[in-house]
C-alpha positions as CSV (number, residue, x, y, z in Angstrom):
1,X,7.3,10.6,23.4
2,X,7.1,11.5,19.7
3,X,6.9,15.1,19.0
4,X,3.9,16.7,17.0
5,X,6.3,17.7,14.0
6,X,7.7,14.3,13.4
7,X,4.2,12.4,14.1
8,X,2.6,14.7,11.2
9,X,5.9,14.1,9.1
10,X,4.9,10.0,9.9
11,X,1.0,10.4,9.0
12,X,1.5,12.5,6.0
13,X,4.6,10.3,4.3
14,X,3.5,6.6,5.8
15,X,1.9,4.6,2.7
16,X,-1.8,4.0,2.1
17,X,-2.8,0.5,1.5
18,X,-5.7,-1.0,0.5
19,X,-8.2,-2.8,3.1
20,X,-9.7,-5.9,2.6
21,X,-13.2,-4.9,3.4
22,X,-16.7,-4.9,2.1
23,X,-16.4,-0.7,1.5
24,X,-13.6,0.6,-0.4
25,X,-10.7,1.6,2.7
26,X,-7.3,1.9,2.9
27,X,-5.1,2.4,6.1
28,X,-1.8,3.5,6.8
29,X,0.0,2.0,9.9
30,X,2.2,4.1,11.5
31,X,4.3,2.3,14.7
32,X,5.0,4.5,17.7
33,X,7.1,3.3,20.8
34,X,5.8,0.9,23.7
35,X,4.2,-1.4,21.1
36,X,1.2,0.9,20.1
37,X,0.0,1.7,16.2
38,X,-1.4,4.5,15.0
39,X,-3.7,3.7,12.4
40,X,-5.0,6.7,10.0
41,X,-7.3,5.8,6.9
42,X,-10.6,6.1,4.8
43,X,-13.5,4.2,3.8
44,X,-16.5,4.8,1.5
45,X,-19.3,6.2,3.6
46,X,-21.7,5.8,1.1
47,X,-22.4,6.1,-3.1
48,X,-24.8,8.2,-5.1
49,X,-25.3,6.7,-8.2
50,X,-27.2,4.0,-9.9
51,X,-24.0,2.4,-11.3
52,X,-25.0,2.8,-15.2
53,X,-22.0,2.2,-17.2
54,X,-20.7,6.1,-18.6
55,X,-22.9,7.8,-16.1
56,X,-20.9,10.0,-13.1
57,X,-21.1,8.2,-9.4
58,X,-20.3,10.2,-6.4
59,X,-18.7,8.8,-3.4
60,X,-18.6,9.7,0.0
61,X,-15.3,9.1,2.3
62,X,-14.6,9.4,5.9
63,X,-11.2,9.6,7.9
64,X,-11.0,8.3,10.9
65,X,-8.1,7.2,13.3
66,X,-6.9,4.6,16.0
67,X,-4.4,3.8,18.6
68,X,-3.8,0.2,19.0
69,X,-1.9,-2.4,21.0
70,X,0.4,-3.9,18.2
71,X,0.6,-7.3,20.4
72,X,-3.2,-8.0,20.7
73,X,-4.5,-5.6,18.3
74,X,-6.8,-4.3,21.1
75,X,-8.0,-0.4,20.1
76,X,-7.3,1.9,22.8
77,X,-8.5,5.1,21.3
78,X,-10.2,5.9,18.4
79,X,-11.9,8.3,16.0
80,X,-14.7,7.2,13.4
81,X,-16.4,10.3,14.4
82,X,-17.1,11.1,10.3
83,X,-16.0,15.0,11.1
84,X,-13.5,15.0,8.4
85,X,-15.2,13.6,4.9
86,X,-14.7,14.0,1.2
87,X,-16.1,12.7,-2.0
88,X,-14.9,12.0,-5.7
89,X,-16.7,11.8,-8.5
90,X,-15.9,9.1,-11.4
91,X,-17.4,8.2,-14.7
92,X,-16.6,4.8,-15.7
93,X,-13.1,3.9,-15.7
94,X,-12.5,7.9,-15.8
95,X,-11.4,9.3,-12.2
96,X,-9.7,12.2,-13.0
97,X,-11.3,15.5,-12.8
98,X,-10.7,16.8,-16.2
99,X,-11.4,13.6,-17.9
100,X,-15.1,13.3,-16.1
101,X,-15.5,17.1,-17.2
102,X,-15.2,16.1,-20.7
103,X,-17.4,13.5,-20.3
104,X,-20.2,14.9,-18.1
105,X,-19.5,18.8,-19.2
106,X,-18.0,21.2,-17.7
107,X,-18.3,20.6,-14.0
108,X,-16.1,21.3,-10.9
109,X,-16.0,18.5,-8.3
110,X,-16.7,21.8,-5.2
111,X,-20.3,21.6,-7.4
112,X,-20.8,17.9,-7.0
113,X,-19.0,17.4,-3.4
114,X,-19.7,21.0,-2.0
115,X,-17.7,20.0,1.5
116,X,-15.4,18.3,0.1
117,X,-12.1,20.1,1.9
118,X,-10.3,17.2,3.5
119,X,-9.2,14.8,-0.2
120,X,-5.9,14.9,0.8
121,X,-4.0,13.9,4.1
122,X,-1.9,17.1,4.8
123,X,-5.5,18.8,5.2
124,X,-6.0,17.2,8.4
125,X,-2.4,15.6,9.7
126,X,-2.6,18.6,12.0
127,X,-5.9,18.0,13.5
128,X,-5.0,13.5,13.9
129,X,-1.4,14.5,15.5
130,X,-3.0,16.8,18.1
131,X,-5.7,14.5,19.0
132,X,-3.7,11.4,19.0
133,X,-0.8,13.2,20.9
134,X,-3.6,13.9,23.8
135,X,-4.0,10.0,23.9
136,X,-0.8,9.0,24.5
137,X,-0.7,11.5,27.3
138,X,-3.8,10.0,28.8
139,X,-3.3,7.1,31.5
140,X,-5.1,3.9,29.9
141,X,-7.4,1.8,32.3
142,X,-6.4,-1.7,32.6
């Protein structure tokens, strides 16, 4: 069985890709032995803005996680629990910090998304690698 090291090492370095689904998502698919995939992305939870052109939206993200069967695609675990969330805040075209700050004034994004603590993968690679390590441990019913 993969150790917890190299399975954070595989979540934090694997690729993002964009979904092709309604909500913005994007998934990284991470193979482990006996034909199982671990799946690790986001998608847009929801939006707070009235989508004016110049004005500053703010949207929500949630990570979430699955183990799957790579030969039927059949989930055999999962996590869309929305306990690990973020947000970014854009204006127009403009999605870095400092250039929405210029626009909007001088803000900082822990005002607009005040829990905002998980943006980045390495925040919570710990916390998927434990949880999905416990799953591969557990006998699955047929």
């Amino acid at each position: 069985m993969i150790e917890k090291e190299e399975l954070v090492d595989r979540i934090e370095e694997t690729e993002l890709e964009k979904v092709q689904r309604e909500r913005d998502s994007w998934e990284k698919h991470i193979y482990l032995e006996d034909d199982t995939i671990l799946i690790v992305g986001y998608e847009e939870e929801e939006s707070f803005s009235e989508q004016n052109p110049g004005e500053e939206v703010v949207k929500n993200y949630y990570w979430y996680w699955e183990l799957r069967d790579s030969k039927n695609w059949d989930v055999t675990f999962d996590n869309h629990d929305k306990e690990f969330s973020f947000c970014e805040s854009t204006v127009g075209d403009y999605t870095d910090q400092d250039r929405v700050e210029d626009i909007v004034g001088d803000i900082e994004e822990e005002d607009v998304c005040t829990w905002s603590e998980q943006d980045w993968i390495e925040d919570i690679s710990e916390d998927i690698a434990e949880e999905v390590l416990e799953w591969l441990e557990t006998p699955q019913k047929n």
